[in-house]
N, C-alpha and C positions, 0 to 999 in steps of 0.2 A: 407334606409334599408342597404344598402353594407358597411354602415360609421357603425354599429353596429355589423356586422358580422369582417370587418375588426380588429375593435375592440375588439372583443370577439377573435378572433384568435393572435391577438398581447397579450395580455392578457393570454393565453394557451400558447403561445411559450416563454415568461417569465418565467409561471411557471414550462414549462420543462428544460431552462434554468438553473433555479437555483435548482431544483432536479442533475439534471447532475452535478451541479459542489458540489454538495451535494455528490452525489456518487463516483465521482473525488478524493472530499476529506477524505470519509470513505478508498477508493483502495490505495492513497499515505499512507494513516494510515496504512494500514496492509502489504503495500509492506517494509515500514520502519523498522514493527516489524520483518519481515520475514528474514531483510537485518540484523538486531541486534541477532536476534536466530542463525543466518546462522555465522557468525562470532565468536560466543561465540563458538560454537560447534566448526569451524573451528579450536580456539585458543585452546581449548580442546584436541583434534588431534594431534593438531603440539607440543601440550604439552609431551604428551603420547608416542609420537614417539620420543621425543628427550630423555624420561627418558627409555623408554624401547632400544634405541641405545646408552644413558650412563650408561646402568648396572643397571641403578634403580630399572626395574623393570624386571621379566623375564617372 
């Protein structure tokens, strides 16, 4: 009996295993996207402030 429970519990921590790295890899997904928006807008800024400090814009 212990050889089927052991089993059944290696079996559950597999498949919490590969959920985890399942959700690992959704969180790296949206950190990346967040890292790509956060740059854009950065470049955006530094855009805006170089034209509004050369006259371009007032």
């Amino acid at each position: 009996m212990p050889v089927l429970v052991y089993g059944a519990l290696a079996l559950v921590g597999l498949a919490g295993v590969g959920w985890a790295a399942k959700e690992t890899g959704e969180a790296a997904d949206s950190l990346t996207r967040l890292t790509k928006w956060g740059v854009v807008a950065g470049g955006l800024y530094v855009g805006y402030r170089a034209a509004k400090t050369g006259g371009l814009l007032k």
